[in-house]
Backbone bond lengths (Angstrom), bond angles and torsions (degrees), N, CA, C in turn:
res aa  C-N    CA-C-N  psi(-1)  N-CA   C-N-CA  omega(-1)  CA-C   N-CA-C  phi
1 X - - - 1.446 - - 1.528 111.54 -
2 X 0.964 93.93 -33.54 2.014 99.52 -179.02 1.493 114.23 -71.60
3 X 1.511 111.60 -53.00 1.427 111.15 166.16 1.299 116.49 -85.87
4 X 1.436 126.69 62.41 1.504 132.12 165.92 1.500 119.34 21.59
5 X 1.431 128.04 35.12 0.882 124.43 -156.55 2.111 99.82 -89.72
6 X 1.702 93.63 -9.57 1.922 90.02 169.86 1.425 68.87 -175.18
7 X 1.518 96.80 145.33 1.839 120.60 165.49 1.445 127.80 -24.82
8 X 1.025 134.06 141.75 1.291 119.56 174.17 1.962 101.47 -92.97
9 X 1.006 128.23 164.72 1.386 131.71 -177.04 1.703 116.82 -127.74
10 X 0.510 118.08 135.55 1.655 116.75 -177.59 1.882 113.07 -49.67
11 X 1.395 107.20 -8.60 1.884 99.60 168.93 1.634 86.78 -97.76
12 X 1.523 148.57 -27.59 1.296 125.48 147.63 1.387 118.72 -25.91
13 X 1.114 124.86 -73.44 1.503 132.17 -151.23 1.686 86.78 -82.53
14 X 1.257 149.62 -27.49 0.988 120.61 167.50 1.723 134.99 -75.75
15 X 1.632 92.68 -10.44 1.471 114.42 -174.96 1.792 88.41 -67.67
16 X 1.298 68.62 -75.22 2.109 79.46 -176.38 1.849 111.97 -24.93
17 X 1.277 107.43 -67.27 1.422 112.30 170.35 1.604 133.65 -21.97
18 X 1.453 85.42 -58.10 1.876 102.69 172.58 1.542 101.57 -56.51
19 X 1.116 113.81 -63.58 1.910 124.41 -172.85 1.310 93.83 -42.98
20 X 1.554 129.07 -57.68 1.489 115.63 -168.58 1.527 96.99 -56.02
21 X 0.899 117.48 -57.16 1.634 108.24 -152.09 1.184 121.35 -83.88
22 X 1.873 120.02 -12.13 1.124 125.84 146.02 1.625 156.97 -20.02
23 X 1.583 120.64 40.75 1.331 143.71 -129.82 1.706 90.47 -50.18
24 X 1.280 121.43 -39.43 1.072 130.39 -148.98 2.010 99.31 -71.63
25 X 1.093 112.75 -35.92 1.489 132.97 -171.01 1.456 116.85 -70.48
26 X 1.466 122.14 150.00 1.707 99.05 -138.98 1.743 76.67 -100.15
27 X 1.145 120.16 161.95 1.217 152.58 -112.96 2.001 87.16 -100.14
28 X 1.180 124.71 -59.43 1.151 142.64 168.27 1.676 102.74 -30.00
29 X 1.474 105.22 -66.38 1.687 111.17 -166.33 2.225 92.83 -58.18
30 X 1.397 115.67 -49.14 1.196 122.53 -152.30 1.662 95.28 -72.37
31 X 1.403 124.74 -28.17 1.600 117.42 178.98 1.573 100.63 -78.14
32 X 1.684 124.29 -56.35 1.318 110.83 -173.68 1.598 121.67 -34.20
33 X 1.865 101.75 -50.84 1.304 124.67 179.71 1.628 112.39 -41.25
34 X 1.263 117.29 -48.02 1.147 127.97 -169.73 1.604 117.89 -91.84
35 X 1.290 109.06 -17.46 1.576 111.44 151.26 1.426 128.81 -84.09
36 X 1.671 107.46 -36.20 1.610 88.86 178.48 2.023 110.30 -78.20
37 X 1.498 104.16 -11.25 1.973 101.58 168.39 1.375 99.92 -74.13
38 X 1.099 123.34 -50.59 2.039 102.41 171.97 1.503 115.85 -39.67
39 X 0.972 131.13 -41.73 1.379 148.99 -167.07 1.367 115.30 -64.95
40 X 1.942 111.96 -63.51 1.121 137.64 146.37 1.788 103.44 -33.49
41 X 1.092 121.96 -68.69 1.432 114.30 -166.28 1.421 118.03 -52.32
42 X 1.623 107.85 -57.64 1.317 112.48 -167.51 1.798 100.52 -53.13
43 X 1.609 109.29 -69.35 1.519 122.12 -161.79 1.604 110.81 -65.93
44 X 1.403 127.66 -14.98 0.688 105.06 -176.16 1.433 119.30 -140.06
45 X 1.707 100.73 15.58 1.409 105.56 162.09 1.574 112.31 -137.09
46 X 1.449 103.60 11.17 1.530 131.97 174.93 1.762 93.00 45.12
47 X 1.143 106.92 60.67 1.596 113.75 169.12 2.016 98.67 -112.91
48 X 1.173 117.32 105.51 1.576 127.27 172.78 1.347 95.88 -73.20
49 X 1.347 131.06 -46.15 1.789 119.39 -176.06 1.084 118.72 -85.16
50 X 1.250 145.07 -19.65 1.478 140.28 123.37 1.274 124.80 -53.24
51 X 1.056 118.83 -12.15 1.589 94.76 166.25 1.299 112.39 -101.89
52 X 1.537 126.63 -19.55 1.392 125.43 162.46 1.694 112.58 -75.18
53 X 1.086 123.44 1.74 1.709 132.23 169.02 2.298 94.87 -76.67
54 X 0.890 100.24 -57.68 1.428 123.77 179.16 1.320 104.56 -42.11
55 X 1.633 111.00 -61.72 1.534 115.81 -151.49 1.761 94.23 -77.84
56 X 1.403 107.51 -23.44 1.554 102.06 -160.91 1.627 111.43 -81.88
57 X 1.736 91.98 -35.21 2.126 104.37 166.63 1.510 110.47 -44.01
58 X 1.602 87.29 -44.78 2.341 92.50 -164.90 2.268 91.90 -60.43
59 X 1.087 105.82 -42.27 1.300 104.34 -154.16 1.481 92.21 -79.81
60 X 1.170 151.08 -33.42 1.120 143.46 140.33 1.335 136.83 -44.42
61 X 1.410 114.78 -33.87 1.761 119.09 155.69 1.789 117.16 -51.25
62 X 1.443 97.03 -49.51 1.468 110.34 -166.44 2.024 95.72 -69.49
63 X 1.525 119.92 -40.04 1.200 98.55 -166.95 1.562 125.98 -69.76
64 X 1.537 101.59 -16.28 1.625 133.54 -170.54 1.556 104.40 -112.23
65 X 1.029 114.98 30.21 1.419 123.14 156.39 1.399 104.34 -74.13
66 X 1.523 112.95 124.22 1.710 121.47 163.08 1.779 120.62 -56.61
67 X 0.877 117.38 119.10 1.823 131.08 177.02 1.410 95.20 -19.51
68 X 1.319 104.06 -70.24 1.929 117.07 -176.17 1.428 117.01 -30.77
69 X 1.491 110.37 -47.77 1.363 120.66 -172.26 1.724 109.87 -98.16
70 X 1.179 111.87 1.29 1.378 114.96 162.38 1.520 118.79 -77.69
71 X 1.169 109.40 -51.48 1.857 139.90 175.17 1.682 99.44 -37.95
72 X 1.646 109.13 -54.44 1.049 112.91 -167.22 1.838 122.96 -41.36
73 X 1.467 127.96 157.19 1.322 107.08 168.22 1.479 85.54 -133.46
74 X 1.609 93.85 157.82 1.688 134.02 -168.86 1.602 122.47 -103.11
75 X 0.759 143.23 178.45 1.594 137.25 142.04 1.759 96.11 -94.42
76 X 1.075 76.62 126.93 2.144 77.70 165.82 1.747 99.34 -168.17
77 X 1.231 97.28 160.76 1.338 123.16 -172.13 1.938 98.53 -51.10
78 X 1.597 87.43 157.47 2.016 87.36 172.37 1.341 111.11 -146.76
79 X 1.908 104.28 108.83 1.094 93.07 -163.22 1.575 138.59 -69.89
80 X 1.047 119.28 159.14 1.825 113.20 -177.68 1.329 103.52 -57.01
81 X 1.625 98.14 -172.51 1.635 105.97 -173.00 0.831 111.07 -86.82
82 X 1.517 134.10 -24.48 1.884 119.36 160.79 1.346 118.02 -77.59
83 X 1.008 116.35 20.79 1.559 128.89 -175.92 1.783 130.61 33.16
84 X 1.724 108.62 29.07 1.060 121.82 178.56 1.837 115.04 -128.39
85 X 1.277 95.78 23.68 1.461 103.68 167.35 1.785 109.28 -148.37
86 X 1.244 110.84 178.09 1.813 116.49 178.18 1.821 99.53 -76.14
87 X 0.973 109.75 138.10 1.816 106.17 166.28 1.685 94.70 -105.61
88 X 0.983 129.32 -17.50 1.690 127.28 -162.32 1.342 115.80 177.03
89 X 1.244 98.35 -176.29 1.667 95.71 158.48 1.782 118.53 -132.58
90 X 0.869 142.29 170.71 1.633 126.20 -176.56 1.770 107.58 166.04
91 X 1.272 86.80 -172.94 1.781 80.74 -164.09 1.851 101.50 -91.13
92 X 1.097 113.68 139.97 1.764 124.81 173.99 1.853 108.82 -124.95
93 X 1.015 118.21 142.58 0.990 122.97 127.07 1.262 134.36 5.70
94 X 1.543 127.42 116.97 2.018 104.18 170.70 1.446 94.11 -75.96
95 X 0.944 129.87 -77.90 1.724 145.20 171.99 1.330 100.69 -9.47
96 X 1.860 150.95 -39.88 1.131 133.70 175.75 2.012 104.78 -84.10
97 X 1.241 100.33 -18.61 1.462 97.29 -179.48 1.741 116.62 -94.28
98 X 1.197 107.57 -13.49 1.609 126.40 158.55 1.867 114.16 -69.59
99 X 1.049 96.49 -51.78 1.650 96.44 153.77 1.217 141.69 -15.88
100 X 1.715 95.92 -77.81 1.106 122.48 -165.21 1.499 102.04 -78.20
101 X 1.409 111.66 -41.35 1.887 108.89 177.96 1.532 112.81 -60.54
102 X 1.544 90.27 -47.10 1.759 97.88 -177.78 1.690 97.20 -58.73
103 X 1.401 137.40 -26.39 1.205 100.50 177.34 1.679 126.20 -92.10
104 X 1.501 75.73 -6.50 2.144 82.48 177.90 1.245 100.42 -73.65
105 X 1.134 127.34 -34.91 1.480 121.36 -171.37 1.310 127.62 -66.53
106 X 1.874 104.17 -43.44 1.344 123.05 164.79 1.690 117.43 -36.43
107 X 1.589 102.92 -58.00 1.374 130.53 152.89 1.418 136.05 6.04
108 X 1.653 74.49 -86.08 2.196 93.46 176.55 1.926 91.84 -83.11
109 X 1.285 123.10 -32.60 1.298 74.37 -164.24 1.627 94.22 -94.38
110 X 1.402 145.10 41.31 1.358 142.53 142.98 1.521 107.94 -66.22
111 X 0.927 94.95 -69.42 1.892 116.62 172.26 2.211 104.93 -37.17
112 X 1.060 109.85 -54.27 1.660 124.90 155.15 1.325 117.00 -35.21
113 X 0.828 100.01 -61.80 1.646 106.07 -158.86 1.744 108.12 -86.56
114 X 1.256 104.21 -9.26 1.605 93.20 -163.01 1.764 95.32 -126.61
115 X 1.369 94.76 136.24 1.376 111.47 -138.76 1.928 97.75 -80.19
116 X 0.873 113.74 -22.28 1.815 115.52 -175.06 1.277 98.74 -124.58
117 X 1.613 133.73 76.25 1.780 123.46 -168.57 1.733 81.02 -98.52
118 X 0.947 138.88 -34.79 1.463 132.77 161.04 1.162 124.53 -95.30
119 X 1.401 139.00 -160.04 1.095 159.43 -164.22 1.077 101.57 -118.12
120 X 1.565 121.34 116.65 1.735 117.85 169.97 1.635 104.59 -56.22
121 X 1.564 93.69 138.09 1.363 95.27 169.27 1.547 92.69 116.23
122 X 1.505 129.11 -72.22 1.115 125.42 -176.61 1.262 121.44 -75.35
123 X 1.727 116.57 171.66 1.451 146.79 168.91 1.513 102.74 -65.84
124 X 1.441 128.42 136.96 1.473 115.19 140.95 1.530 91.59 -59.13
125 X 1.391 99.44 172.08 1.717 116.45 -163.95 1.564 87.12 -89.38
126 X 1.402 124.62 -42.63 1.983 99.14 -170.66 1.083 88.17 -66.03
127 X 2.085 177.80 54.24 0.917 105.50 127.62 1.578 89.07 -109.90
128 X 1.318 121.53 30.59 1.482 101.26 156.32 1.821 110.54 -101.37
129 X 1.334 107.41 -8.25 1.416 96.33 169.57 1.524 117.22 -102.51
130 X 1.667 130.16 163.82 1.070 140.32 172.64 1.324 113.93 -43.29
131 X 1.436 140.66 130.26 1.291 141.41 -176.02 1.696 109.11 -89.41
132 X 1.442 115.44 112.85 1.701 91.48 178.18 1.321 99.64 -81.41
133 X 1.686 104.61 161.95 1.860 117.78 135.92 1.176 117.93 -92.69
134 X 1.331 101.52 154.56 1.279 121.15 164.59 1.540 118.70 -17.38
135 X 1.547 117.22 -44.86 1.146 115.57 179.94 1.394 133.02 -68.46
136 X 1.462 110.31 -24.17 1.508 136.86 -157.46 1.690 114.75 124.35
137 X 1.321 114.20 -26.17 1.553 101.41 -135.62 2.076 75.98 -95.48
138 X 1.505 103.35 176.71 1.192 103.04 163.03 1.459 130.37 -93.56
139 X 1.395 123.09 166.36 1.477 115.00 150.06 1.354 117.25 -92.04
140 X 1.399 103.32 130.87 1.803 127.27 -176.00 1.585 80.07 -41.56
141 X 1.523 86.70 139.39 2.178 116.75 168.17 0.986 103.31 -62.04
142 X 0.795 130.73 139.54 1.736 151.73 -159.35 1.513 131.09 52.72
143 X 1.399 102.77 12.65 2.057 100.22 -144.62 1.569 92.57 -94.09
144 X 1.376 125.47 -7.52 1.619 126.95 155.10 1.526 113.99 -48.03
145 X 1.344 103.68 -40.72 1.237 120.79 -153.90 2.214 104.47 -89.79
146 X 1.346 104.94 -13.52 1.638 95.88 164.70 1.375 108.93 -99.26
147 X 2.123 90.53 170.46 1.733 90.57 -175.07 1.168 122.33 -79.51
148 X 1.459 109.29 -143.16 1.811 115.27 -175.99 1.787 91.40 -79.26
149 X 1.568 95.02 167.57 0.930 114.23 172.59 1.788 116.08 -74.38
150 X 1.146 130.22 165.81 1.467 111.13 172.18 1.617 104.86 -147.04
151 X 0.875 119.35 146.87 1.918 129.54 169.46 1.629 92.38 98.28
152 X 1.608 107.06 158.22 1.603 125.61 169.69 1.264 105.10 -50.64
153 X 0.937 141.78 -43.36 1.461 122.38 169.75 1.155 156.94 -62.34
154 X 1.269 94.72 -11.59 1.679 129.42 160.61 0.817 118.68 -88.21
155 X 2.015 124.80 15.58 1.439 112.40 -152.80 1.946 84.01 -80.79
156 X 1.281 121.36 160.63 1.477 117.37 151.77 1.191 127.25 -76.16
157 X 2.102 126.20 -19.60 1.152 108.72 152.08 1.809 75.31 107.98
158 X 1.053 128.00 -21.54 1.902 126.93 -170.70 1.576 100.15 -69.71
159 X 1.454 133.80 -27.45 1.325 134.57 169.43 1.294 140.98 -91.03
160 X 1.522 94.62 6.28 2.085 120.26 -165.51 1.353 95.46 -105.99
């Protein structure tokens, strides 16, 4: 959903939703959840106060993460050495991957909250440059920038 790789749909954003609020769900799944719906909100329902509602849950999941479930290790991606693609995959830490969300999140909603993060008039520079994924490839120019998907056919299939 983050790298636009197919629409997100509104049983997405409700999937996601449940996970945030899911007390029972270990702490890691419930911050990712709650950063990539900030994400979803801002870009693709151009809501800035929902998506800073989002960014502030993830950064609050990650700080109230239990020790136990920090310790734990995952399979998760590892990023390369320019740190904008996958180098592998292997076991991490939740606590180094809680980190890293808790700091993207911190992030967008700094960038949120503060009223001139650019220069009126200008682009931040990603959206005049190509966005990578994780994989290498890019996300299509502008495709942050449309909404949710809508009708069963657009479902992405992330809630089935």
């Amino acid at each position: 959903l983050q790298e636009e790789y197919f629409k997100a749909t509104e049983s997405d954003f409700e999937a996601l939703r449940m996970v945030v609020d899911d007390k029972k769900e270990i702490s890691l799944y419930r911050c990712e959840a709650a950063f990539t719906a900030g994400i979803l909100m801002y870009f693709g329902r151009r809501d800035r106060e929902g998506a800073a509602d989002f960014y502030r849950e993830a950064v609050r999941i990650a700080d109230k993460s239990p020790e136990e479930e920090n310790q734990r290790m995952v399979l998760s991606t590892i990023p390369a050495a320019d740190g904008k693609q996958v180098g592998g995959f292997g076991q991490r830490k939740v606590k180094e991957i809680l980190v890293e969300t808790r700091e993207l999140a911190s992030g967008n909603l700094n960038r949120l909250t503060q009223p001139n993060w650019f220069k009126p008039g200008e682009k931040p520079s990603q959206m005049n440059e190509r966005i990578p994924r994780s994989d290498g490839s890019s996300i299509p120019k502008g495709a942050v920038f449309t909404s949710f998907a809508s009708g069963p056919e657009q479902s992405s299939g992330f809630t089935k």
